[in-house]
gemmi code that builds the backbone of each chain (N, CA, C; Angstrom):
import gemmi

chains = {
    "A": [
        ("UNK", (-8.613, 2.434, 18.012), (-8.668, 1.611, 16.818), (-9.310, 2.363, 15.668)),
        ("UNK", (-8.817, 1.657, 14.461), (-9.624, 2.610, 13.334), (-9.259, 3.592, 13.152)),
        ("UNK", (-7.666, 4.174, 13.688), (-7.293, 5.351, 13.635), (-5.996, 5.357, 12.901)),
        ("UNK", (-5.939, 4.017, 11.783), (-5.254, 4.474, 10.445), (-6.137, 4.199, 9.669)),
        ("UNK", (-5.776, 5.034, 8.206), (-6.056, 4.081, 6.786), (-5.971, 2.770, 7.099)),
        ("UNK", (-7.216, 2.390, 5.955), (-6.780, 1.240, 5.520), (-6.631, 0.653, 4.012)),
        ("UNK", (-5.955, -0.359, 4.270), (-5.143, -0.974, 2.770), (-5.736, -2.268, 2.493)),
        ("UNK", (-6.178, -1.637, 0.808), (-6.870, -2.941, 0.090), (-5.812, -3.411, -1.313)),
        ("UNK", (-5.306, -4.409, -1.017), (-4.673, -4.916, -2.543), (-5.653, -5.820, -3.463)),
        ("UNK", (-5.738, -5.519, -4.766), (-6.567, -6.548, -5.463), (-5.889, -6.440, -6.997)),
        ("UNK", (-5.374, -7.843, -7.157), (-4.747, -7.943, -8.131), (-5.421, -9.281, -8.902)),
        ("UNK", (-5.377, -9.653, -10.177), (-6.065, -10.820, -10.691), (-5.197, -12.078, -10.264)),
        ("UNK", (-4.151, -12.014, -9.567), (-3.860, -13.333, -8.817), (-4.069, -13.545, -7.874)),
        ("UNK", (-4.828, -14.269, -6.932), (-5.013, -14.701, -5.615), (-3.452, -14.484, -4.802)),
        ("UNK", (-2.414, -14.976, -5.482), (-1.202, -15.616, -5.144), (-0.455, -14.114, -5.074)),
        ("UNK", (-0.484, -13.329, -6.096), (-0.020, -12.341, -6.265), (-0.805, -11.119, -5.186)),
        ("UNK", (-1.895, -11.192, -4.883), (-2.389, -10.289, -3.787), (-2.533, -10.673, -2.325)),
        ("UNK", (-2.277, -12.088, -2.520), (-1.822, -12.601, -0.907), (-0.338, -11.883, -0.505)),
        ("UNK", (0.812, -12.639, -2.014), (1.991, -12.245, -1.508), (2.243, -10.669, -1.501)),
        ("UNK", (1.546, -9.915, -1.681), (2.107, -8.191, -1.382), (1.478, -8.511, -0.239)),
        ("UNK", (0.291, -8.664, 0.231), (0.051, -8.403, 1.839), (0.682, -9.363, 3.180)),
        ("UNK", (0.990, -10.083, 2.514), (2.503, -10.542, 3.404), (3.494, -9.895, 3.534)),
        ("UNK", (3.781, -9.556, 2.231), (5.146, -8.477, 2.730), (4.803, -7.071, 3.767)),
        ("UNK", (4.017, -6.605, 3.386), (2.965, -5.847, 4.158), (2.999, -5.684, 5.505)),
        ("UNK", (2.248, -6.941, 5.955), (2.365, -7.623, 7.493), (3.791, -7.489, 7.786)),
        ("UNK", (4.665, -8.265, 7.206), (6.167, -8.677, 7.841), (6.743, -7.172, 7.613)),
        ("UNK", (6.804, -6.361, 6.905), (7.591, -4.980, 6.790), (6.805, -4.068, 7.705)),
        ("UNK", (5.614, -3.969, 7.828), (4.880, -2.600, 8.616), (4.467, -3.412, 9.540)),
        ("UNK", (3.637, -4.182, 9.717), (3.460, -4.910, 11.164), (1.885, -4.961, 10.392)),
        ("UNK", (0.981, -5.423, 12.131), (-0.247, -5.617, 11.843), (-1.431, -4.880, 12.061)),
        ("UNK", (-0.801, -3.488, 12.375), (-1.281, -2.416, 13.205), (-2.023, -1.823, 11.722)),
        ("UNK", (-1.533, -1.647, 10.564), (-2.949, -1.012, 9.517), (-3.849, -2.356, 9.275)),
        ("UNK", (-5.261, -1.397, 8.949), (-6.150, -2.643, 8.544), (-5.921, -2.931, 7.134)),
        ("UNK", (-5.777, -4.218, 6.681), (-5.273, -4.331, 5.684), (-6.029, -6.198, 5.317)),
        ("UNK", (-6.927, -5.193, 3.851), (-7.293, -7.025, 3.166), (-6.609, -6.826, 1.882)),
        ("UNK", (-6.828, -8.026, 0.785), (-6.860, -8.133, -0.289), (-7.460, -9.507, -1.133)),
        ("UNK", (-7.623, -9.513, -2.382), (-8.513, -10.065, -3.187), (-8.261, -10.541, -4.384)),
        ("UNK", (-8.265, -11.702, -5.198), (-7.361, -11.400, -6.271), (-8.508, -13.057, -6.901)),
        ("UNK", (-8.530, -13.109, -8.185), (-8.853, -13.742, -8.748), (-10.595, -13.954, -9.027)),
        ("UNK", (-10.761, -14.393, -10.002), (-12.416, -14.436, -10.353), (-13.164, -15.527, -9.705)),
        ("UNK", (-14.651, -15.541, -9.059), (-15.323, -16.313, -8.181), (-14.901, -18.020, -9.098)),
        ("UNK", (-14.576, -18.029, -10.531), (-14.445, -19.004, -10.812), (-12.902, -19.726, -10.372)),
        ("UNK", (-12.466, -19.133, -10.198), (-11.212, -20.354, -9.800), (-9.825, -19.750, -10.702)),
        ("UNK", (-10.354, -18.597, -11.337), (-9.207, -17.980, -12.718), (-8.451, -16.835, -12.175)),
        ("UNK", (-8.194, -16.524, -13.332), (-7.066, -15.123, -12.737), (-8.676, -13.972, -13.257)),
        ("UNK", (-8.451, -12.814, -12.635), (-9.179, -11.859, -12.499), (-9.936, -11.028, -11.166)),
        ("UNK", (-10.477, -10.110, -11.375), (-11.202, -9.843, -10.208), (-12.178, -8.931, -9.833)),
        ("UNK", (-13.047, -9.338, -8.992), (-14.924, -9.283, -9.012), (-15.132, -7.871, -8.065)),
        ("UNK", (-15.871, -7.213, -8.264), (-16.352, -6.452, -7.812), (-17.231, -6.840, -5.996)),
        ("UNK", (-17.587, -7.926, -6.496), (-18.370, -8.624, -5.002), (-17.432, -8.858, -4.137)),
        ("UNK", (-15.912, -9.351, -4.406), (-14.860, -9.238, -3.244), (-14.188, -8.247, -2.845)),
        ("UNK", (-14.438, -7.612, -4.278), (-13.485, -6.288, -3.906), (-14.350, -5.421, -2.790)),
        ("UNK", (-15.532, -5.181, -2.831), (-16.432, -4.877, -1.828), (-16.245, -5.203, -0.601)),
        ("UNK", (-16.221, -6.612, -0.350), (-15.940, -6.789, 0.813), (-14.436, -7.006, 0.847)),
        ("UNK", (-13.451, -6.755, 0.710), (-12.343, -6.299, 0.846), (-12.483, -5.245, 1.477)),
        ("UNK", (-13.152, -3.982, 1.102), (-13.490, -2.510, 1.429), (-13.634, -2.425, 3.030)),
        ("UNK", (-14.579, -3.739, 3.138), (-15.159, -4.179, 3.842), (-14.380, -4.125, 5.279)),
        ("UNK", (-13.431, -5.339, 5.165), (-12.563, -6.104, 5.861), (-11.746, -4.962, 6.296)),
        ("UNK", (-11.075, -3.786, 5.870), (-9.915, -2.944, 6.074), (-10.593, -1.418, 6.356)),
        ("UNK", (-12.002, -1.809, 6.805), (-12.382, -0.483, 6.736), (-12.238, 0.372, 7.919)),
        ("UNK", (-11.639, 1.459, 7.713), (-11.961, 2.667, 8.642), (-12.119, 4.055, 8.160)),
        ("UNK", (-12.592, 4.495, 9.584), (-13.483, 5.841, 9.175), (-12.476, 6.880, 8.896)),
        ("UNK", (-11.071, 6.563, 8.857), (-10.138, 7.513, 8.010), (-10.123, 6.901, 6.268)),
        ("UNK", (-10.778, 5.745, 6.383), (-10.750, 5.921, 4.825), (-9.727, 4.536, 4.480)),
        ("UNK", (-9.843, 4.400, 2.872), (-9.552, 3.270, 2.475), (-9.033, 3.515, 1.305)),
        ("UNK", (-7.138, 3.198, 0.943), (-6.155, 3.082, -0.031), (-6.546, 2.024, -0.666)),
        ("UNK", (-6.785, 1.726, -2.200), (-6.550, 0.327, -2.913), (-5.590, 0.438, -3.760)),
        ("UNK", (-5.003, -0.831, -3.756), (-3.505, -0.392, -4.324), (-4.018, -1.899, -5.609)),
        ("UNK", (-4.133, -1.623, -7.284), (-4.485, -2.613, -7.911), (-3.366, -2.888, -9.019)),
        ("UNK", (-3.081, -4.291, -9.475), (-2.483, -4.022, -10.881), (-2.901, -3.695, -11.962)),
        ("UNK", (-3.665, -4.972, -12.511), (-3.869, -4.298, -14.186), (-5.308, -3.705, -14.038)),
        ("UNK", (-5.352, -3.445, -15.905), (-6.643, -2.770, -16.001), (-8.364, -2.996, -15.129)),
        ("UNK", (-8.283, -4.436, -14.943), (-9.524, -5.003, -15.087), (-9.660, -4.723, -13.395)),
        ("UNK", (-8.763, -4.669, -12.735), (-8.534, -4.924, -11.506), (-8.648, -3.057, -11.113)),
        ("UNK", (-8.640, -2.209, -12.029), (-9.017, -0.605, -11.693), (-10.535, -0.479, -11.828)),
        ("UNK", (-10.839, -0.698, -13.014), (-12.250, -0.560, -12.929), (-12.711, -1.086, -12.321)),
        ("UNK", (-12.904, -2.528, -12.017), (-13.825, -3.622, -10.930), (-14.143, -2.533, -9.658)),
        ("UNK", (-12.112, -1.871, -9.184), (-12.484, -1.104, -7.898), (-13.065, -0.066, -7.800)),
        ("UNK", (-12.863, 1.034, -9.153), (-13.965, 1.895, -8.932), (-15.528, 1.666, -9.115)),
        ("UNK", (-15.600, 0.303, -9.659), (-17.338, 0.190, -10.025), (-17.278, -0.115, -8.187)),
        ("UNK", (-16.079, -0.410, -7.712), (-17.160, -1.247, -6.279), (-17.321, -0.128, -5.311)),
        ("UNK", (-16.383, 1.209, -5.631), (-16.544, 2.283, -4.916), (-18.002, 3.042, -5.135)),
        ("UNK", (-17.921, 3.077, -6.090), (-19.579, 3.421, -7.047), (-20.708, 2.882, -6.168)),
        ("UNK", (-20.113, 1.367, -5.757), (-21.490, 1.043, -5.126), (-21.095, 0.565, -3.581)),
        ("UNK", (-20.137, 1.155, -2.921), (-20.544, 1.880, -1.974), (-21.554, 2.907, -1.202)),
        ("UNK", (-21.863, 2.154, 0.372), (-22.905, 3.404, 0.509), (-22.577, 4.837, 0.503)),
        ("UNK", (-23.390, 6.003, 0.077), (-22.395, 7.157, 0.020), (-21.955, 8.272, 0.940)),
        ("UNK", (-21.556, 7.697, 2.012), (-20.987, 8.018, 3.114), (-19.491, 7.556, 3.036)),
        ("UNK", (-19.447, 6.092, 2.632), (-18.172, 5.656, 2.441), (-17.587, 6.288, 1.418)),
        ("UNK", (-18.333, 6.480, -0.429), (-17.483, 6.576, -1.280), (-16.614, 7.699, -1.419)),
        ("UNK", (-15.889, 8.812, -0.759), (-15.309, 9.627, -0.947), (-14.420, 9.361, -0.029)),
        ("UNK", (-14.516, 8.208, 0.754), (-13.151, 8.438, 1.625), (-12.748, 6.568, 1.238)),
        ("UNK", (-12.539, 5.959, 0.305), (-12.274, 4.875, -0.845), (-11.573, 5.647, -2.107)),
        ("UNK", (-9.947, 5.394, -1.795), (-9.534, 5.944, -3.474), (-8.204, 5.008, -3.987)),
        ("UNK", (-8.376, 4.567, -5.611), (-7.709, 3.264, -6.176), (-6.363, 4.472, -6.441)),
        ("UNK", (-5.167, 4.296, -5.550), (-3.966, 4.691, -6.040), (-2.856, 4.506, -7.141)),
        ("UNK", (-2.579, 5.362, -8.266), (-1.763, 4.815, -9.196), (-0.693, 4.684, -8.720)),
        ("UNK", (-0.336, 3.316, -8.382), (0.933, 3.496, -7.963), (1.269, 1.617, -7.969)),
        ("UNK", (2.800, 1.170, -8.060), (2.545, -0.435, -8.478), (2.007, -0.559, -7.403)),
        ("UNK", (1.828, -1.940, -7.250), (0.965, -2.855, -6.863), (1.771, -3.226, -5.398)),
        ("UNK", (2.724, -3.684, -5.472), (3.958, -4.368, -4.224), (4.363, -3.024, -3.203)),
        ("UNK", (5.143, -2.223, -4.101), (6.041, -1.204, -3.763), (4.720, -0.394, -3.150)),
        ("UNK", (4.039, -0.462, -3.664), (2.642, 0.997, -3.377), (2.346, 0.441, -1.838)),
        ("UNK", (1.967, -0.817, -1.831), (1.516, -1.156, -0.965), (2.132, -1.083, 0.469)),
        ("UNK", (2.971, -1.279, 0.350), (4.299, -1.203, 1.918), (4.624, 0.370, 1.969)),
        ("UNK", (4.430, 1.085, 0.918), (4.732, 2.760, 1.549), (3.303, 3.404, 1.628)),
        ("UNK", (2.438, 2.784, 0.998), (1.130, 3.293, 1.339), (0.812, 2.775, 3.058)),
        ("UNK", (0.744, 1.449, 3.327), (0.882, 1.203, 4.724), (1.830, 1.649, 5.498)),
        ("UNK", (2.832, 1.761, 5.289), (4.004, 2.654, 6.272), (3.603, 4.441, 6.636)),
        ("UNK", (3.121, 4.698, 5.282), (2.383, 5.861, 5.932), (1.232, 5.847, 6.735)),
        ("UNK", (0.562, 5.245, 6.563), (-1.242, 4.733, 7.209), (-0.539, 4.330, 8.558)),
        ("UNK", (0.543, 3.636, 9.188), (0.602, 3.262, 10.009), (1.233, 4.444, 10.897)),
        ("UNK", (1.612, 5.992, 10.182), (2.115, 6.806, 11.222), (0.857, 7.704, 11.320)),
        ("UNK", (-0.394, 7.135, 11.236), (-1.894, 8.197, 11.215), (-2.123, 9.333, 9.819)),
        ("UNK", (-1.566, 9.162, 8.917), (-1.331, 10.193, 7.958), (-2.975, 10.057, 7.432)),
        ("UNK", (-2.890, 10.926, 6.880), (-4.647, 10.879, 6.003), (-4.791, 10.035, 5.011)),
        ("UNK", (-6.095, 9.818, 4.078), (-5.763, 9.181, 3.320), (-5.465, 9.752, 2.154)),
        ("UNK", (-5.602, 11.080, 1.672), (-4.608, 11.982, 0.933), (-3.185, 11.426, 1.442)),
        ("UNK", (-2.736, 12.350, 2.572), (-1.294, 11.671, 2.182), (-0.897, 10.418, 1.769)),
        ("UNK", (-1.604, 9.376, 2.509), (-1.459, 7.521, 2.211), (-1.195, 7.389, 0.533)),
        ("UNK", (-2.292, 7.926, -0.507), (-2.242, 8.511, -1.616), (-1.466, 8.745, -2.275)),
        ("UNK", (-0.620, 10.074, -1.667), (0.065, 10.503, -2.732), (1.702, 9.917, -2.317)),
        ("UNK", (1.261, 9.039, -1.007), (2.922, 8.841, -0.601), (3.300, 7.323, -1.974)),
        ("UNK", (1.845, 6.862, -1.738), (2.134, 5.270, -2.928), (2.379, 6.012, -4.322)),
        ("UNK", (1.868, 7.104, -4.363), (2.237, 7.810, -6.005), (3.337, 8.274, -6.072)),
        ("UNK", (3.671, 8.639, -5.090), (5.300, 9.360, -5.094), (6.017, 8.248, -5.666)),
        ("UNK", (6.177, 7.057, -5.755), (6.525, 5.752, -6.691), (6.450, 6.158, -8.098)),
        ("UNK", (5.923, 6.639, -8.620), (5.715, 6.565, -9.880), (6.364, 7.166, -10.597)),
        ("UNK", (6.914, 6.974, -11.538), (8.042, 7.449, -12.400), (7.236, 8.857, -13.063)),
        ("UNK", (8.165, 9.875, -13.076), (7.187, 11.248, -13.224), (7.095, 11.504, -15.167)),
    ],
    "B": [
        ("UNK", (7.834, 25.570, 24.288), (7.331, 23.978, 23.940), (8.834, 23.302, 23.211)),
        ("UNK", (8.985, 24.087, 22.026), (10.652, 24.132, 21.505), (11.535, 24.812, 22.080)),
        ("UNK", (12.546, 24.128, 22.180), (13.536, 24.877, 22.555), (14.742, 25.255, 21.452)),
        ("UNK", (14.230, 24.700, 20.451), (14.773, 25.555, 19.152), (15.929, 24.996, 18.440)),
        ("UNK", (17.259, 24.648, 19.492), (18.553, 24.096, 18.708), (18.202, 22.632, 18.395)),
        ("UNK", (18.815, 22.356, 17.177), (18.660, 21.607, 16.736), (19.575, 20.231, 17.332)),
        ("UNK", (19.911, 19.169, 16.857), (20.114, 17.996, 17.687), (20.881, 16.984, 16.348)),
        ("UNK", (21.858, 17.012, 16.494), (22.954, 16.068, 15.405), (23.402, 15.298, 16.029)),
        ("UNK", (23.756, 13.904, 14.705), (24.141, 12.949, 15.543), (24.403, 11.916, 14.281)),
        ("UNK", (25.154, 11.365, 14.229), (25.770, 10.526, 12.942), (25.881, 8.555, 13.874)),
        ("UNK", (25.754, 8.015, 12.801), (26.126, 6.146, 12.860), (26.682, 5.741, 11.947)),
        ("UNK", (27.475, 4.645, 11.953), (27.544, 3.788, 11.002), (26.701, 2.785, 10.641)),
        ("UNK", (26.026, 2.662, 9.147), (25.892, 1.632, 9.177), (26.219, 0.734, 8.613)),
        ("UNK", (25.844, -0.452, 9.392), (26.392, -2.097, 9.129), (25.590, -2.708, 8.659)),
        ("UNK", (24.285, -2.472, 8.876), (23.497, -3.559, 8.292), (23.850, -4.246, 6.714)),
        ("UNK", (23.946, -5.389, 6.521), (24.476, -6.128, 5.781), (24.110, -5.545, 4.247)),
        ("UNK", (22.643, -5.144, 3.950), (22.259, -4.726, 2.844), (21.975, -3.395, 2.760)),
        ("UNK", (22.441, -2.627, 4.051), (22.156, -1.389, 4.016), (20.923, -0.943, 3.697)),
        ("UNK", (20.193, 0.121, 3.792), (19.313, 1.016, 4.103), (18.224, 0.833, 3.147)),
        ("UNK", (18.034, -0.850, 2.537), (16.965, -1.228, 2.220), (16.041, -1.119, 2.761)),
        ("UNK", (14.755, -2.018, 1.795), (12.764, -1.693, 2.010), (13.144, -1.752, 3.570)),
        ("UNK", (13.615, -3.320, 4.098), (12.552, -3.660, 5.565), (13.837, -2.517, 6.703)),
        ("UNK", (15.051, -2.427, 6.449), (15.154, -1.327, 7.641), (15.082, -0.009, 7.462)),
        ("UNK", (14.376, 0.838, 6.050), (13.665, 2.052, 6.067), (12.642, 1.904, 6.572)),
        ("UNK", (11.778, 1.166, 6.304), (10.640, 0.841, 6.907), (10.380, 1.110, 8.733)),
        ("UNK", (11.588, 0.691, 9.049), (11.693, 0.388, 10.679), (12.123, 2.371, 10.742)),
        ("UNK", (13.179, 2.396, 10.209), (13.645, 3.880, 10.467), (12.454, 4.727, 10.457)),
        ("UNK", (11.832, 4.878, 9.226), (10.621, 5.684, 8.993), (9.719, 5.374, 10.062)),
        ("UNK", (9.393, 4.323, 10.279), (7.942, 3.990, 11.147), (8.824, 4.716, 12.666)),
        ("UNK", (10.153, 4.618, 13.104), (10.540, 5.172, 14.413), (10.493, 6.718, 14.241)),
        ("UNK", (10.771, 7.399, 13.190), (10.906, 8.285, 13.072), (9.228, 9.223, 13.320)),
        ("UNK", (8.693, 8.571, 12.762), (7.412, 9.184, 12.763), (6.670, 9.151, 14.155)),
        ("UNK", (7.171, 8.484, 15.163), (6.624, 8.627, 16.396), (7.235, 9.778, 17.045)),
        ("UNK", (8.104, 10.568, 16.423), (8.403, 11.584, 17.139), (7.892, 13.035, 16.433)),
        ("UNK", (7.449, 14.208, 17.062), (6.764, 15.228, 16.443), (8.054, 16.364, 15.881)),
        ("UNK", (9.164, 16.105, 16.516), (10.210, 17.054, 16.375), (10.602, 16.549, 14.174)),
        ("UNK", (11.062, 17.742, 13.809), (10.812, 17.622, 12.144), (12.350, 16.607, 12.182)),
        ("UNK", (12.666, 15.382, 11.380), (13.932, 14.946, 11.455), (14.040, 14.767, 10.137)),
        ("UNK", (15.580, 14.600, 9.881), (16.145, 14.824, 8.603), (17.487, 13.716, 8.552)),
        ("UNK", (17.601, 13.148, 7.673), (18.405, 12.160, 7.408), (19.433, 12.868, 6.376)),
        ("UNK", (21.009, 12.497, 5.850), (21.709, 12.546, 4.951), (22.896, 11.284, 4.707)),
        ("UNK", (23.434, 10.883, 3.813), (24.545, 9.998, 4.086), (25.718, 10.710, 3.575)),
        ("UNK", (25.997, 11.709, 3.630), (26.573, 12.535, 3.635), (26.716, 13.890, 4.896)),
        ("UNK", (28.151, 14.382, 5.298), (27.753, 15.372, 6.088), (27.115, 16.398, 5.564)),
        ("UNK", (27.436, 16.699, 4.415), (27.218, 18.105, 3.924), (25.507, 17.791, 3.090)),
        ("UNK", (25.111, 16.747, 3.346), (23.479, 16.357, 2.931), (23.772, 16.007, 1.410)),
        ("UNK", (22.939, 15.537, 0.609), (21.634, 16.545, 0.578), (20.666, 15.344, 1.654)),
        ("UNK", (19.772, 16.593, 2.779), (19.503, 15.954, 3.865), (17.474, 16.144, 3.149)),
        ("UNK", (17.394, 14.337, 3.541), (15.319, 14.221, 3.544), (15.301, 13.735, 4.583)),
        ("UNK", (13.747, 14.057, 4.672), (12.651, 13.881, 5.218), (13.001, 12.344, 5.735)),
        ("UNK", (13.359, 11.925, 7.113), (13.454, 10.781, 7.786), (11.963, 10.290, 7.905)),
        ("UNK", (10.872, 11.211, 7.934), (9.619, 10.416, 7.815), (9.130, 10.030, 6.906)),
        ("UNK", (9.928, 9.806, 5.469), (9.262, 10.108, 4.301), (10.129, 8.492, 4.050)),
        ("UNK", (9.001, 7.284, 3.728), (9.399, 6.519, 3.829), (9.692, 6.173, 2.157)),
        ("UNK", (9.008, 6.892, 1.511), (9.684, 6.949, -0.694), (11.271, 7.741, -0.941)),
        ("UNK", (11.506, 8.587, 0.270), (12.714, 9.298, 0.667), (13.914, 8.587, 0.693)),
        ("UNK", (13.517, 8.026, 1.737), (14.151, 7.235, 2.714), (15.070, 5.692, 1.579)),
        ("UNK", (13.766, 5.145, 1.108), (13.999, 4.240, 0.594), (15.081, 4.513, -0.710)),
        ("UNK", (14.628, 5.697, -1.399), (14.922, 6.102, -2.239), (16.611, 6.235, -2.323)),
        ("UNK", (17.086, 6.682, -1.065), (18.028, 7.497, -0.819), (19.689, 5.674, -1.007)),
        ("UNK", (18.656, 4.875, -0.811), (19.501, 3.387, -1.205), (20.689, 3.505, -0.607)),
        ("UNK", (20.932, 3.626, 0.913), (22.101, 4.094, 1.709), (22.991, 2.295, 1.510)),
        ("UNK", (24.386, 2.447, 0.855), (24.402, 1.181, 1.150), (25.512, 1.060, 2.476)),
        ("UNK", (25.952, -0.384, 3.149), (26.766, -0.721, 4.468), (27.715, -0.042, 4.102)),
        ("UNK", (28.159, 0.443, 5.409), (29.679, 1.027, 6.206), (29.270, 2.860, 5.139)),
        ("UNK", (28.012, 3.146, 5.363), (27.277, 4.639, 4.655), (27.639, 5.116, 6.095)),
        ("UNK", (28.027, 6.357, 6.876), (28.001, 7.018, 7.889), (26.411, 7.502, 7.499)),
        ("UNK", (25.555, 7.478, 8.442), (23.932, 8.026, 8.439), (24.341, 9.113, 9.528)),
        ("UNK", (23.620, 10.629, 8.998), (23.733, 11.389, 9.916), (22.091, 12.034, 9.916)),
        ("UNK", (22.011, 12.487, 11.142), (20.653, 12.954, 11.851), (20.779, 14.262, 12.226)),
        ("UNK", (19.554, 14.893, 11.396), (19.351, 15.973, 12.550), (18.167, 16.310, 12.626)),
        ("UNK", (17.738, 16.878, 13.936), (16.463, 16.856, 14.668), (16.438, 18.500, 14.828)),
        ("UNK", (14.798, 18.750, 14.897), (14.442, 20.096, 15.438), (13.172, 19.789, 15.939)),
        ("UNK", (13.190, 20.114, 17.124), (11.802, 19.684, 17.866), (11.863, 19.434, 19.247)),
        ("UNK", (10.497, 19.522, 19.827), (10.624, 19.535, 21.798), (11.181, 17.629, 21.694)),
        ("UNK", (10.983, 16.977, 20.745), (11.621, 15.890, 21.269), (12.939, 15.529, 20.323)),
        ("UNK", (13.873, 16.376, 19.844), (14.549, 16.432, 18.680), (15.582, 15.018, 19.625)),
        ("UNK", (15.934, 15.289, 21.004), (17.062, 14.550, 21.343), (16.697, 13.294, 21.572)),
        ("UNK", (15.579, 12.424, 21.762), (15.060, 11.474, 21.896), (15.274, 10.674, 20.592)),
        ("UNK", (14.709, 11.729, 19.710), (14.813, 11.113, 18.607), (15.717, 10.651, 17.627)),
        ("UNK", (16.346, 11.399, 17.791), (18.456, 11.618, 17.326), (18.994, 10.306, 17.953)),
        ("UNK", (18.784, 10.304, 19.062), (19.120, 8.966, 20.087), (18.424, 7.620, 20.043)),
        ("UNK", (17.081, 7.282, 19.314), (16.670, 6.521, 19.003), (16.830, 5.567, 18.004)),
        ("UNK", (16.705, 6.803, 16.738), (17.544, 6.080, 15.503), (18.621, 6.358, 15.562)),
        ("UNK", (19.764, 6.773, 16.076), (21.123, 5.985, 16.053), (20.708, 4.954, 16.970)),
        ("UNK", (20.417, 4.204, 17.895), (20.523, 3.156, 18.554), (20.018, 2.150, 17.459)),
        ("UNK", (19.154, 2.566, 16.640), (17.883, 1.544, 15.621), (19.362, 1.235, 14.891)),
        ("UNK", (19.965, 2.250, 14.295), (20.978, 1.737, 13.375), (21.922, 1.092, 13.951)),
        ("UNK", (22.628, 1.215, 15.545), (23.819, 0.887, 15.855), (23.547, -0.257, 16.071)),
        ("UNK", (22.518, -0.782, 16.516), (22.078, -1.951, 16.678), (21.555, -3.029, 15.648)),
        ("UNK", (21.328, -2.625, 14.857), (21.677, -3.136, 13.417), (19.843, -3.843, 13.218)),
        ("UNK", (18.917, -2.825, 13.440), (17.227, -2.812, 13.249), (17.009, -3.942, 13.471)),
        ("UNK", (16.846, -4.473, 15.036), (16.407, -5.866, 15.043), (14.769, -5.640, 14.847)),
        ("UNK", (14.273, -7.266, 14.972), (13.077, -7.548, 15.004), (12.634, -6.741, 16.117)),
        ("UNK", (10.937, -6.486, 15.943), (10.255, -5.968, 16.621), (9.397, -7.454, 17.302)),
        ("UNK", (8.945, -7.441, 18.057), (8.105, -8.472, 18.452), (6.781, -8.623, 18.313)),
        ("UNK", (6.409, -7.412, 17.828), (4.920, -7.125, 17.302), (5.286, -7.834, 15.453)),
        ("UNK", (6.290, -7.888, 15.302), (6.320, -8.163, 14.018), (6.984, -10.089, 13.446)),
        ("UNK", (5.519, -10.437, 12.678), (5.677, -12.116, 12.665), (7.384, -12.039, 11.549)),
        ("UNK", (8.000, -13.183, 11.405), (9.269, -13.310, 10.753), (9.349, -14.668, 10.110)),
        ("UNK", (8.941, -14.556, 9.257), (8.390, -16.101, 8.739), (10.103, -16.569, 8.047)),
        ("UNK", (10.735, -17.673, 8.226), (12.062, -17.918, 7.304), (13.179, -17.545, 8.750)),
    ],
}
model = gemmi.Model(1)
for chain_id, residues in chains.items():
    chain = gemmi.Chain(chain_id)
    for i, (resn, *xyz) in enumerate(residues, 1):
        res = gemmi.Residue()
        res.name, res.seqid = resn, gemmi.SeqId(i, " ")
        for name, pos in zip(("N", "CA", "C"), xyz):
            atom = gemmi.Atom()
            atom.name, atom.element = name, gemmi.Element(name[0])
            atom.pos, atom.b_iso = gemmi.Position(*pos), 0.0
            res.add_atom(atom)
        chain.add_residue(res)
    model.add_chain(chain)
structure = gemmi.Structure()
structure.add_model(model)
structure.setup_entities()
């Protein structure tokens, strides 16, 4: 166990970071560890650094941890929560540019054949229009 | 450990939407359990990727009645050649490890 990546989605919709990690589950299976997080402790769209943490949390292994985010607010939150990670963890925690949906199912499809979390990385970036 | 020749092997496929997200997904994730290097084309003459490369794979948007051809190099090249054509001939059923909500 603990011997893939794992995958964090956090997007400012609850609804919107549930439904990528469903697709997730149903396309790769249940074999990567995989949370996500989406909306502000108030009940709104946005998202907190205190969940995103334990998101980190929830999907963690000692190969390390992909976050796959949408918008702006939802990048920084994750690097402030990598920041405050203990620092053992923070170098193996990295927020991938890559969308949000699509990133997520090839970032886990790789994590689920043991790849590093470099490759996990650059396989969700390979998405990105060059 | 290798025994060097390589290992070809072509399918049709049928799957209804062709070589979409959820049966690259299945291809890639089978593919990667094997160590032998495999290579996909929908074409004979290629241009042939990376069967483990699931941005490849997807990319490559094979659509139904595409002939998929394989080729393998590796101590398990024939296993693997033989696996995914069965994944395809069989048209990527469910896994049972995997929930199917709908």
């Amino acid at each position: 166990m603990n011997d893939k990546v794992g995958i964090v989605i956090v997007s400012h919709s609850p609804d919107v970071a549930k439904g990528a990690a469903d697709m997730v589950r149903q396309m790769v299976g249940n074999e990567v560890p995989l949370a996500f997080t989406g909306g502000d402790p108030g009940g709104g769209l946005g998202t907190s650094v205190e969940t995103i943490l334990a998101a980190i949390d929830r999907a963690w292994s000692e190969k390390g941890v992909a976050i796959l985010v949408d918008l702006g607010g939802a990048e920084t939150n994750s690097e402030m929560a990598i920041e405050m990670l203990p620092e053992d963890r923070q170098g193996r925690v990295v927020v991938c540019n890559a969308p949000i949906v699509e990133g997520a199912v090839m970032a886990a499809t790789e994590a689920w054949g043991g790849a590093t979390l470099d490759e996990v990385r650059r396989t969700a970036e390979e998405l990105s229009p060059a | 450990m290798t025994d060097g020749a390589p290992v070809n092997g072509s399918v049709l496929l049928t799957h209804e939407v062709g070589l979409h997200a959820r049966p690259s997904v299945k291809l890639t994730k089978l593919a990667k359990g094997f160590s032998s290097k495999i290579e996909l084309a929908a074409a004979e003459g290629g241009p042939w990727i990376d069967a483990k490369s699931i941005v490849k794979v997807m990319a490559a948007k094979a659509p139904k009645h595409t002939v998929l051809h394989f080729r393998a190099e590796g101590p398990d090249a024939e296993e693997a050649v033989a696996a995914l054509i069965d994944l395809v001939a069989s048209d990527f059923p469910e896994q049972p490890s995997e929930s199917v909500a709908r």
